[in-house]
C-alpha positions as CSV (number, residue, x, y, z in Angstrom):
1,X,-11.3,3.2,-0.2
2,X,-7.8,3.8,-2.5
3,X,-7.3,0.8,-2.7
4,X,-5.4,0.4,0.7
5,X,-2.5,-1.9,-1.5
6,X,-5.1,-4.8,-1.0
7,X,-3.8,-4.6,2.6
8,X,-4.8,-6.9,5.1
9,X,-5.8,-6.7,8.4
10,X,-5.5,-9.4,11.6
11,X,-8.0,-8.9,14.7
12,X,-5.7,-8.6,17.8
13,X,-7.5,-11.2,19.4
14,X,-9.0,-14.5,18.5
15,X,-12.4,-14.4,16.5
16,X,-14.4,-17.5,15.5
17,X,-17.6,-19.5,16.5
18,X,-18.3,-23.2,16.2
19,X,-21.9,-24.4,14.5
20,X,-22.3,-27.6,14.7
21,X,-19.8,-29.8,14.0
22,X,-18.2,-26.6,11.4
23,X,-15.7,-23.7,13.4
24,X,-14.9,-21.0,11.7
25,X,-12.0,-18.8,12.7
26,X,-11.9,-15.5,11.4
27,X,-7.7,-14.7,10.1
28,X,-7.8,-12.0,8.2
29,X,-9.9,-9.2,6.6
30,X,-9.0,-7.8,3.6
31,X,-9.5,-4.0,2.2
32,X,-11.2,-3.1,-0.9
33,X,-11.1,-3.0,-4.0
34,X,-11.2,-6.8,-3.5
35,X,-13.1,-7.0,0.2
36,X,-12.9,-10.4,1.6
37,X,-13.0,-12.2,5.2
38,X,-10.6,-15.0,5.0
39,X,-11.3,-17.9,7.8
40,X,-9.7,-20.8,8.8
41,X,-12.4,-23.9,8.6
42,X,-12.8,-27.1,10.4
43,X,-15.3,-29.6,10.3
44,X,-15.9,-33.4,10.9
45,X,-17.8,-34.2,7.5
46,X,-18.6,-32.1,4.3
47,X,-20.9,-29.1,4.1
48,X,-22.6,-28.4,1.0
49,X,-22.8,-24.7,0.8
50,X,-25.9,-23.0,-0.2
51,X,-25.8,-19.0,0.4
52,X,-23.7,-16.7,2.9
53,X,-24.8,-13.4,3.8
54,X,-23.0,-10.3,5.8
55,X,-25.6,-9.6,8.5
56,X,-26.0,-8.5,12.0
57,X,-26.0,-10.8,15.2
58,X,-29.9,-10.1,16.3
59,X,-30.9,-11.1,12.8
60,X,-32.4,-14.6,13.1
61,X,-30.2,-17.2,11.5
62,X,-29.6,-17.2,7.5
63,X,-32.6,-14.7,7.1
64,X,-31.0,-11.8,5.4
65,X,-28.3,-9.5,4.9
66,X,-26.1,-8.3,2.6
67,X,-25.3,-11.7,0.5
68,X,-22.0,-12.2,-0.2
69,X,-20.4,-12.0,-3.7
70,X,-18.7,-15.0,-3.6
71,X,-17.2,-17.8,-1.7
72,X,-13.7,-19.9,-2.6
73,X,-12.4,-22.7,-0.8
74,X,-8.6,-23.4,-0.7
75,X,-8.3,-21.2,-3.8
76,X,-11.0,-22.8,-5.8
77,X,-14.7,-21.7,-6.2
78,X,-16.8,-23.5,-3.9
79,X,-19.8,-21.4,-4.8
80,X,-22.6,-23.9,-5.2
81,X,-20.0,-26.5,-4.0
82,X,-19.1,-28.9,-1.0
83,X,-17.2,-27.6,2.1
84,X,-14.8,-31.0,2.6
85,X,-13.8,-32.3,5.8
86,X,-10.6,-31.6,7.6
87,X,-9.5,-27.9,7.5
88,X,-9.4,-25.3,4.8
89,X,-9.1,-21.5,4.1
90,X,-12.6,-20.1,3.1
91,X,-12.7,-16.7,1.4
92,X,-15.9,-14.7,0.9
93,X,-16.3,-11.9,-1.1
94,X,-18.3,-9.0,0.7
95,X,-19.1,-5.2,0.0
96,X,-17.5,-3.0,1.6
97,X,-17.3,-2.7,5.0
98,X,-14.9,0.4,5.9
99,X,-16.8,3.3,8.4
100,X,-19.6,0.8,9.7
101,X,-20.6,1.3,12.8
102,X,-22.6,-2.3,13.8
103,X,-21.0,-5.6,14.4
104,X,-21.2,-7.9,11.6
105,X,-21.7,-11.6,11.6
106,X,-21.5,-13.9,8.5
107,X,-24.1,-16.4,7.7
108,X,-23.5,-19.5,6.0
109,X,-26.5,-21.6,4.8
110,X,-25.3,-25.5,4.5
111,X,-26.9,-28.7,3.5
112,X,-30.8,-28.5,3.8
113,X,-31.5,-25.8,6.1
114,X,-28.6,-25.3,8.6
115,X,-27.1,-22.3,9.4
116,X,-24.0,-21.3,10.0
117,X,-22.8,-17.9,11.9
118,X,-19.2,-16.4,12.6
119,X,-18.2,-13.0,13.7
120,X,-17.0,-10.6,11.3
121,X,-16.7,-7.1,12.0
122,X,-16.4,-6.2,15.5
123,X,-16.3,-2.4,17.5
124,X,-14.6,-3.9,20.4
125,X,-12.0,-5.8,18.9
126,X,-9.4,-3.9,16.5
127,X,-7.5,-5.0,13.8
128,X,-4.2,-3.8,12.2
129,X,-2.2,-4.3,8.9
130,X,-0.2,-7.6,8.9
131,X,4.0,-7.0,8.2
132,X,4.1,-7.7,5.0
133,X,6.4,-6.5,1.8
134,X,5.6,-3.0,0.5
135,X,5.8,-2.7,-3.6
136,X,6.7,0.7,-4.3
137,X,5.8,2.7,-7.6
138,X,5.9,6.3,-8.2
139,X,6.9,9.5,-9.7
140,X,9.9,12.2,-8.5
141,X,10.8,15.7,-9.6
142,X,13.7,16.9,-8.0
143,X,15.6,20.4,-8.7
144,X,18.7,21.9,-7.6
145,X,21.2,25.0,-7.8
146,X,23.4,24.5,-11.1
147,X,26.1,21.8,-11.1
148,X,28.3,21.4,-13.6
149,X,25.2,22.4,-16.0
150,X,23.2,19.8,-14.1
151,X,19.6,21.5,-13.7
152,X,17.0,19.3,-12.0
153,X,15.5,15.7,-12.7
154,X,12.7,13.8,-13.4
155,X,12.0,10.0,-13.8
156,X,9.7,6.8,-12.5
157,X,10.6,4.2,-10.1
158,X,9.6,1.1,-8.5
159,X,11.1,-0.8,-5.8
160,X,10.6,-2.4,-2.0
161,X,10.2,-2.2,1.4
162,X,9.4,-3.2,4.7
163,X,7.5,-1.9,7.8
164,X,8.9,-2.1,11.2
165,X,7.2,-0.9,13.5
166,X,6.1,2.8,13.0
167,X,8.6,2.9,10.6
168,X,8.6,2.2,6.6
169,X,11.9,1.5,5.0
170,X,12.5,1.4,1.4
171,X,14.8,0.5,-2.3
172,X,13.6,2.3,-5.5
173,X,15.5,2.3,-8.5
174,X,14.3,4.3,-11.7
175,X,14.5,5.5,-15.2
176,X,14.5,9.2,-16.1
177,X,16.4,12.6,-17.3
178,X,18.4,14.9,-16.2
179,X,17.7,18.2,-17.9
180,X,21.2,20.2,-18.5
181,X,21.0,24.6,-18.3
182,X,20.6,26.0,-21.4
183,X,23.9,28.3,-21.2
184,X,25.7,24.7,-21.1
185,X,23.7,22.5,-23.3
186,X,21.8,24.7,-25.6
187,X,18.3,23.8,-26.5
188,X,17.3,21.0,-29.1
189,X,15.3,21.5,-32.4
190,X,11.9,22.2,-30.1
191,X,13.4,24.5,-27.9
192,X,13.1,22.1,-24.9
193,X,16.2,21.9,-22.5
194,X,18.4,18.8,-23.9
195,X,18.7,16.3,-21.2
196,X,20.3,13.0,-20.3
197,X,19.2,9.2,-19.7
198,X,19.9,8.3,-16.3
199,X,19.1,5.2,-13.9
200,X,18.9,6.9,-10.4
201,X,19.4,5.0,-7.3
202,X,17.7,5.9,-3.7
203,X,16.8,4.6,0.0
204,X,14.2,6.0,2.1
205,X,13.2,5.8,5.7
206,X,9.9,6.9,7.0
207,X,8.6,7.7,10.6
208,X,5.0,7.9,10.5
209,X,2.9,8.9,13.0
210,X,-0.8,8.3,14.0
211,X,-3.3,8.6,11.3
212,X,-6.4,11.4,11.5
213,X,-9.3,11.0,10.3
214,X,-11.7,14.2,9.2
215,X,-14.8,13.7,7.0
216,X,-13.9,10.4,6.3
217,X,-10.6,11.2,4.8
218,X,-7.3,9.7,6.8
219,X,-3.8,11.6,6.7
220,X,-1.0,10.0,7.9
221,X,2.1,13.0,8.7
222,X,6.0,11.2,8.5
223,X,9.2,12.3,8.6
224,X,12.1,10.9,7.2
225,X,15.3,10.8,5.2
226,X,16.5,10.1,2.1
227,X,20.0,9.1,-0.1
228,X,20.2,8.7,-3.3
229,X,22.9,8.5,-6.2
230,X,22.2,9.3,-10.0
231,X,24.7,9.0,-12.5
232,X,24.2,12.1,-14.5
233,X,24.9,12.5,-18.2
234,X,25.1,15.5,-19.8
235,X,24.7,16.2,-23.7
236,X,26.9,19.7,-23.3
237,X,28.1,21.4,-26.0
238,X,32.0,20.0,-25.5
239,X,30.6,16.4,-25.4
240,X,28.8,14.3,-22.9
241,X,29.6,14.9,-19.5
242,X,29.3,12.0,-16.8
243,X,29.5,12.8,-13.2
244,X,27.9,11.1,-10.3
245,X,25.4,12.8,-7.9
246,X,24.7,11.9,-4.4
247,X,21.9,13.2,-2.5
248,X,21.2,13.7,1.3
249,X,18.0,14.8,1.8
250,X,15.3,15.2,5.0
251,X,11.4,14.1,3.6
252,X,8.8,15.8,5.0
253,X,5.5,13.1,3.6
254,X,1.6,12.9,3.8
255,X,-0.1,9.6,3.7
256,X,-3.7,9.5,2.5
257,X,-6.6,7.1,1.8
258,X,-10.4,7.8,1.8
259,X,-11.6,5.6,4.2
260,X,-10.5,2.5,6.8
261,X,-12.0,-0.1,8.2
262,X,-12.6,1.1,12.1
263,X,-11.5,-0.1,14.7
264,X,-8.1,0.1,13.3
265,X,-4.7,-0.1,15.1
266,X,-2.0,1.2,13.1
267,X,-3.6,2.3,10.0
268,X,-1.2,4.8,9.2
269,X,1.0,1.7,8.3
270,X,-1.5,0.6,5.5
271,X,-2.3,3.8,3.4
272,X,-1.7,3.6,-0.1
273,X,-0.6,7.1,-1.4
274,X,2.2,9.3,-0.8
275,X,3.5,12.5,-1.1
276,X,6.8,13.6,-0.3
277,X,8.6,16.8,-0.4
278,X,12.6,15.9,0.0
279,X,14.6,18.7,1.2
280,X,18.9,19.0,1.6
281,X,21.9,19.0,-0.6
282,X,23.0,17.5,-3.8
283,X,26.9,17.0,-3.7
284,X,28.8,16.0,-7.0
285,X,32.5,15.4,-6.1
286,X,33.8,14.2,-9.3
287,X,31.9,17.0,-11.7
288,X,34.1,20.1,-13.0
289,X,33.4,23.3,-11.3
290,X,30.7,23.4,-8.4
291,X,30.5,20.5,-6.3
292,X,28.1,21.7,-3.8
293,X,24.0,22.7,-4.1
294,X,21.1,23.2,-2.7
295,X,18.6,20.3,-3.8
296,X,14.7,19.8,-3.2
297,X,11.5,18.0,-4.9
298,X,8.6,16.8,-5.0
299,X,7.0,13.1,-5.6
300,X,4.4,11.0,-5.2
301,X,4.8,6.9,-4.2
302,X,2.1,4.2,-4.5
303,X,2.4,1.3,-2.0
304,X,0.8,-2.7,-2.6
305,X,0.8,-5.2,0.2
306,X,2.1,-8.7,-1.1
């Protein structure tokens, strides 16, 4: 999978099973590259734990499985170790589990001999991203009819965001250039455009819309809108020119991963790639000449789940 942010997912119901006098509660389930089932633990004495092992229900008890990579207890490795009494978070390591198709239980083999088995993966009971704070990375390209020598930009970004329901909203700010016409700026000593440093400034909003799966690939279409403000500089031939430029844009985007974990609710709201194609106007008020042009772009956007 790409990744997925290291999103996690809740089941919409309850999932746990008690063994003993050890419950385990399944919380969350947590995409690759760093798979894991996280559970909430209780039990009346301590557990030492032996082995644990991703298996199927029919599977007699501890026999088999795909054995787990690794299993932590409140943060610390408990491999090898002692499950305390009281209640703790429990995190095992697993492989991959996005596109199965069975119902997965986990198998933990404690003191001498005793087993104990929690759901893990189930096809009747979905699960869906948790609300949590989007990083934002990514790359932009935007061009636009001449203003005031001002011929397109370019820069990195990284900001935040939130999801809300269906839809994502975000805070990037950047570094970059903004590359001036050659009639008004010339050319430097390489014959490259000469361009300006500039810190540009934008908010998005995305709508996005139920993801589709095809060959094991998910796209995710959205629609949204953009504004941002760049404070262009300009190394013209008369001197630097400063004006500010404010954009209006609509965003027509594609989300995409490789895989999800199924049954999913709301995947669309946990891809991790985007690409976006803003489209609208760019409007300089305070630059000489023009204040008016056409503007559109292209960029791509990385998203991580804290």
């Amino acid at each position: 999978m790409l990744a997925a942010g290291c999103a996690t997912f809740t089941p919409v119901v309850p999932m746990g099973a008690r063994s003993g006098d050890v419950e385990l509660r399944l919380r969350h389930v947590r995409a690759s590259p760093r798979s894991a089932l996280l559970f909430d633990t209780r039990s009346e004495k301590a557990h030492a734990l032996r082995r644990g092992w991703l298996t199927v229900a029919p599977r007699d008890l501890c026999t088999g499985g795909a054995e787990v990579g690794g299993i932590t207890i409140d943060g610390g490795s408990a491999t090898g170790g002692v499950l305390p009494a009281g209640s703790h978070e429990l995190v095992v390591k697993v492989s991959d589990m996005e596109g199965s198709e069975l119902d997965l239980v986990l198998d933990l083999e404690v003191d001498e001999g005793a087993c104990v088995r929690a759901p893990a993966y189930s096809q009747v009971v979905p699960i869906e991203p948790d609300k949590r704070v989007v990083v934002v990375t990514g790359f932009g390209l935007g061009g636009n009819q001449d203003v005031a020598g001002l011929r397109s930009a370019y820069g990195v970004y990284a900001g935040a965001g939130r999801w809300f329901g269906p839809a994502l909203l975000t805070a990037q700010v950047g570094v970059g250039e903004s590359l001036c016409n050659e009639s008004t700026c010339g050319k430097d000593s390489d014959g490259n455009l000469r361009s300006g440093f500039i810190i540009p400034f934008s908010v998005d909003a995305r709508y996005a819309f139920s993801a589709i799966v095809r060959n094991r690939i998910v796209g995710v279409p959205m629609l949204g809108a953009r504004y941002s403000f760049t404070p262009v500089r300009l190394p013209t031939f008369d001197g630097e020119r400063r004006f500010g430029a404010h954009s209006a844009q609509a965003v027509l985007a594609w989300g995409m991963s490789d895989n999800m974990p199924a049954p999913v609710r709301n995947f669309e709201r946990a891809v991790p790639i985007e690409f976006a194609f803003p489209i609208g106007v760019l409007v300089a008020p305070n630059a000489p000449g023009r204040h008016l042009a056409f503007a559109a772009g292209f960029e791509m956007r990385v998203f991580f789940f804290l």
